[in-house]
C-alpha positions in Angstrom: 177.5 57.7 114.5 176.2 60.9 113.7 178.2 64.4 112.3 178.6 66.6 114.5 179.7 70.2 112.8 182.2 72.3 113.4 180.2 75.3 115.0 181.6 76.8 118.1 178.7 77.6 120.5 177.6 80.7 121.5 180.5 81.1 124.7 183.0 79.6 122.6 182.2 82.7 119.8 182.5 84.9 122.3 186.0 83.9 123.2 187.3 83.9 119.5 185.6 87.6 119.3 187.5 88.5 122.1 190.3 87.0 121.1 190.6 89.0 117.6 189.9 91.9 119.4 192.8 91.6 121.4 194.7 91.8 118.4 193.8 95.6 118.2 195.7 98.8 118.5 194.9 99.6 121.8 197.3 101.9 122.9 195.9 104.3 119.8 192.4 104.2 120.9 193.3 104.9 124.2 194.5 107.9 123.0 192.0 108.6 120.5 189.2 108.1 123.0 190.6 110.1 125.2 191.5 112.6 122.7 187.6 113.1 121.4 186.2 112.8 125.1 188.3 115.8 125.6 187.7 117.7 122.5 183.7 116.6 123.8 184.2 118.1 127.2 185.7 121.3 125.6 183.3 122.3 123.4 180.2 121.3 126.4 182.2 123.9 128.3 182.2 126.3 125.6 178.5 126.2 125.7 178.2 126.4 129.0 176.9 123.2 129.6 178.9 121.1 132.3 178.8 117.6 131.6 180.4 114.7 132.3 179.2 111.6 131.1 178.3 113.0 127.0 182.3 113.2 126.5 183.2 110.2 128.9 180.7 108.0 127.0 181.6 109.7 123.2 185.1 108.9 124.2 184.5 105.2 125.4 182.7 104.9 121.7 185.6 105.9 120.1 188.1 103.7 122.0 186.3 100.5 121.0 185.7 101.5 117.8 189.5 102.4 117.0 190.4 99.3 118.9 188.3 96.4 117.5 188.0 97.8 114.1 192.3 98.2 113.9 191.9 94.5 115.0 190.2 93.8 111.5 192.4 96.3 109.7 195.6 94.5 110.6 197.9 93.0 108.7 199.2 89.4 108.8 197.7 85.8 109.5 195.8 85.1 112.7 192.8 82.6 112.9 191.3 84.6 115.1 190.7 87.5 112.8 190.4 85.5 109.7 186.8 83.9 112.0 186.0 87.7 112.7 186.0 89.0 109.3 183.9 85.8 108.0 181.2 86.7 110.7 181.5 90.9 111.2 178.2 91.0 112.9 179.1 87.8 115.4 182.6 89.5 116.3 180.9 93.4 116.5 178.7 92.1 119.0 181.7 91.6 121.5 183.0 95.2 121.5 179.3 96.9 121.0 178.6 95.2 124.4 181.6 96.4 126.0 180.2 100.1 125.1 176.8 99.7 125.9 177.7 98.6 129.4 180.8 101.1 129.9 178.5 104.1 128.7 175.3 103.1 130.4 177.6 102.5 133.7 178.9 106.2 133.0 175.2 107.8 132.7 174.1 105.8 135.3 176.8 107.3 138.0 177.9 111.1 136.1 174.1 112.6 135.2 171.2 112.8 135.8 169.6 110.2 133.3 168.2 108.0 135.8 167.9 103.9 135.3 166.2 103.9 131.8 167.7 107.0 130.3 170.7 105.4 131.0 170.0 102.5 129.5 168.9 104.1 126.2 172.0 106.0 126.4 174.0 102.6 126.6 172.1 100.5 124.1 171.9 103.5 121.0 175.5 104.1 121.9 176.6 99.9 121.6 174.0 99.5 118.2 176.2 102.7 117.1 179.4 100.4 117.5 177.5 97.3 116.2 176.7 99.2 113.3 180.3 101.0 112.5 182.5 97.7 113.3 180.2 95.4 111.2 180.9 97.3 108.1 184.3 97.4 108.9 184.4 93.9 109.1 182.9 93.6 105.5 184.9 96.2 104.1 188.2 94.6 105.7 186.8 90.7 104.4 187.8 92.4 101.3 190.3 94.9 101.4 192.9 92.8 103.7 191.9 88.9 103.8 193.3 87.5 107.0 194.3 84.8 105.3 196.5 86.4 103.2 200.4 87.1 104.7 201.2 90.8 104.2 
């Protein structure tokens, strides 16, 4: 009989990402997204510069960003988030995905990027997020341990 460890596989991560970040204030970054993209907009229109997709895709940025990384930042006990904030970079990868494919999407229809402008757009954007929620996720291993009731 051989030992099989207790690794989830790669779809099974994915889930228990998602799962954490469902945990997230969502509501607030709905509104902070939305806030910035507008704030974006404004000041393109101040410089005369009509643009769409920038604020759209600054605004979908901020959205994941305030709602995964208020997933870590939460208090109480969930196994979920206690699994995120032992693997930032695994759990990042989740909501960094989600942007690069919601902002490339955005480019791709609202300018006039084409295919592989959009693309860039998408995938600096997402490494952006990566970046951002995986030194959340260290920062909240050790500022608020999930496994800690509070």
């Amino acid at each position: 009989m051989t030992h099989q460890p207790d690794v989830p596989s790669r779809s099974e991560t994915t889930w228990i990402a998602m799962s954490a970040a469902s945990e997230g204030p969502w509501a607030l970054a709905l509104a902070g997204g939305a806030a910035v993209g507008l704030a974006d907009f404004a000041l393109h229109l101040l410089g005369w510069h009509l643009s769409l997709a920038a604020p759209i895709a600054l605004g979908l940025s901020v959205f994941f960003l305030i709602g995964a990384g208020g997933a870590l930042l939460r208090r109480g006990h969930d196994r979920a988030r206690a699994w995120a904030q032992a693997h930032p970079w695994s759990y990042a990868a989740v909501p960094a995905a989600g942007t690069a494919l919601t902002v490339f999407a955005t480019y791709v229809f609202l300018s006039g990027h084409g295919l592989f402008g959009s693309l860039w757009e998408g995938l600096s954007d997402g490494l952006g997020v990566l970046v951002l929620l995986g030194i959340i996720g260290y920062v909240a291993r050790g500022v608020r341990p999930a496994s800690r009731r509070g």
